[in-house]
C-alpha positions as CSV (number, residue, x, y, z in Angstrom):
1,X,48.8,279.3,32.2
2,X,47.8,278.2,35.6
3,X,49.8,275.9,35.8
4,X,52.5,278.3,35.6
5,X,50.5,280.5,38.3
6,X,50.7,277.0,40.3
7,X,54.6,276.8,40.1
8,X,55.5,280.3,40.9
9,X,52.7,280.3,44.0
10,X,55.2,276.8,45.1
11,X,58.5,278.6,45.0
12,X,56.8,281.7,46.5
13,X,55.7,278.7,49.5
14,X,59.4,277.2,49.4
15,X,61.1,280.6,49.3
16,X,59.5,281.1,53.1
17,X,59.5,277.4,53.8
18,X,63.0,277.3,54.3
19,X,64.0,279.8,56.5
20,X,61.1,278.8,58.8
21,X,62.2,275.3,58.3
22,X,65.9,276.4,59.3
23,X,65.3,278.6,61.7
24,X,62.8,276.7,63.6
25,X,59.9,278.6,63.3
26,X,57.1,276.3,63.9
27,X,54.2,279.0,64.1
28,X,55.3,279.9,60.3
29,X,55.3,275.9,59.8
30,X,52.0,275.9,61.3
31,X,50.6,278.8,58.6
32,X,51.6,277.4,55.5
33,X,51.4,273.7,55.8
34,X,48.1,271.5,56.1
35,X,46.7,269.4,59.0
36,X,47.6,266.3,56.7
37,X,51.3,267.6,55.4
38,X,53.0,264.7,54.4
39,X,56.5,263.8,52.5
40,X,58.5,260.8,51.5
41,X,61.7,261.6,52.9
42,X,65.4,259.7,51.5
43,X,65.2,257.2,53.7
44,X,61.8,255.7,52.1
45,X,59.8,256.6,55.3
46,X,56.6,259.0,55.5
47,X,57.0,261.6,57.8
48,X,53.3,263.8,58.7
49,X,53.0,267.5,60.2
50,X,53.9,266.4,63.6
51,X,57.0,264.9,62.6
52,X,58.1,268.1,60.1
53,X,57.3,270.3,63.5
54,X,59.4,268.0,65.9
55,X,62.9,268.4,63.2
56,X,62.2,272.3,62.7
57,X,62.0,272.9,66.7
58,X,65.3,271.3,66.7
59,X,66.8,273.9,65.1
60,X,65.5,276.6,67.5
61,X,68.4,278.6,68.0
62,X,70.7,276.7,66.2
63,X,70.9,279.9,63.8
64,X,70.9,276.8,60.6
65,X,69.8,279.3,57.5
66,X,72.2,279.2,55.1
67,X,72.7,282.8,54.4
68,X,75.2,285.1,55.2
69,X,74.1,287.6,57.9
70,X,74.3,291.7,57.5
71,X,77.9,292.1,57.4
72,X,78.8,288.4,57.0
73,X,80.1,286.5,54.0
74,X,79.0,283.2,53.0
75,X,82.9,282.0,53.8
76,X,81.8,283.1,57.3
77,X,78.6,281.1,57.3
78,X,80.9,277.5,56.5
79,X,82.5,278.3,60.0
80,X,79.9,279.2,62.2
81,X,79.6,275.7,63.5
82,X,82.4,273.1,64.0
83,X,82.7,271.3,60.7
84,X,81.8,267.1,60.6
85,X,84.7,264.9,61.5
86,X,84.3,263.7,57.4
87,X,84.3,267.2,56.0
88,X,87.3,267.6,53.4
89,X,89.8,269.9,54.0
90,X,89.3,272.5,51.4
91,X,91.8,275.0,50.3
92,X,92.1,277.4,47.1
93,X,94.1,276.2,44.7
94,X,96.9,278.9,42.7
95,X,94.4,280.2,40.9
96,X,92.4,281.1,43.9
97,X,89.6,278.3,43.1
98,X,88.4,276.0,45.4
99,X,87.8,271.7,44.4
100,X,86.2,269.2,46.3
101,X,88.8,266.3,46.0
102,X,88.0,263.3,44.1
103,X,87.1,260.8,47.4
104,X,85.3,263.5,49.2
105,X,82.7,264.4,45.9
106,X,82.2,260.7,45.7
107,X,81.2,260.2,49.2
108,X,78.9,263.6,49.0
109,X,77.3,264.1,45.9
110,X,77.9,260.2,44.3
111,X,78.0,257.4,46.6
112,X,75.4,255.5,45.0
113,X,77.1,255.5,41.5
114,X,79.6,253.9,39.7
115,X,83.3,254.3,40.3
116,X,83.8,255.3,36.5
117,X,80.5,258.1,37.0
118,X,81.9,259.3,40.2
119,X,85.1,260.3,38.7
120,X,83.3,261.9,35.7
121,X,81.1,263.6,37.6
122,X,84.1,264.9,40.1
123,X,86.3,266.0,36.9
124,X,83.3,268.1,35.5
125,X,82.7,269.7,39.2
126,X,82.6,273.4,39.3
127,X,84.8,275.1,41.7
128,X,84.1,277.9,44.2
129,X,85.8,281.0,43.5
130,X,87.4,282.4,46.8
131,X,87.1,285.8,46.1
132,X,83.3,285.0,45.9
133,X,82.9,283.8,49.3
134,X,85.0,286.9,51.2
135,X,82.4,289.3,49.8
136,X,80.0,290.9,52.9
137,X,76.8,290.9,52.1
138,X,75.3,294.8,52.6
């Protein structure tokens, strides 16, 4: 049971976490994180507080969250910034779905994998449905 208590008070944490994070709100930061905040980040290094507070003031104005403004759809939230020179061009197919191609899922999502895993996992991919981007959001 409270464990369960201990999971959904996380993802309650995490749910304001990020936009802080993303938008660069280091007071917010500051709240919810303790004096001896620590991760493990990718790379294998151990980054503290400090060094979680320098990375979110870089995104100070930099408008990062991920979510689509009043008015905006999330198709308008891919462009707001120029995309990276590696970015795939992407464009629906007939049916009006969008596929990340084969090379392009391997270098994002599978790099560290197999050639024979990376083209499973690219042929079981889900697409994005176009229509499901172009909505505004209220």
């Amino acid at each position: 049971m409270h464990q369960r208590e201990d999971m959904k008070t996380i993802e309650r944490l995490e749910h304001i976490w990020t936009p802080a994070y993303l938008s660069g709100d280091t007071d917010l930061e500051r709240c919810i994180l303790t004096t001896d905040f620590t991760e493990i980040v990718r790379t294998g290094e151990l980054k503290t507080l400090t060094d979680e507070l320098e990375l979110a003031e870089a995104n100070k104005g930099k408008n990062r969250a991920a979510t689509p403004d009043e008015g905006e759809s999330v198709a308008d939230v891919f462009y707001r910034e120029k995309s990276h020179a590696m970015a795939p061009q992407l464009a629906p197919d007939a049916g009006g779905f969008i596929w990340m191609p084969d090379e392009s899922f391997k270098n994002a999502f599978a790099q560290n994998v197999s050639a024979q895993l990376a083209a499973l996992l690219s042929a079981v991919q889900r697409p994005i449905a176009v229509a499901c981007i172009q909505e505004k959001s209220p």
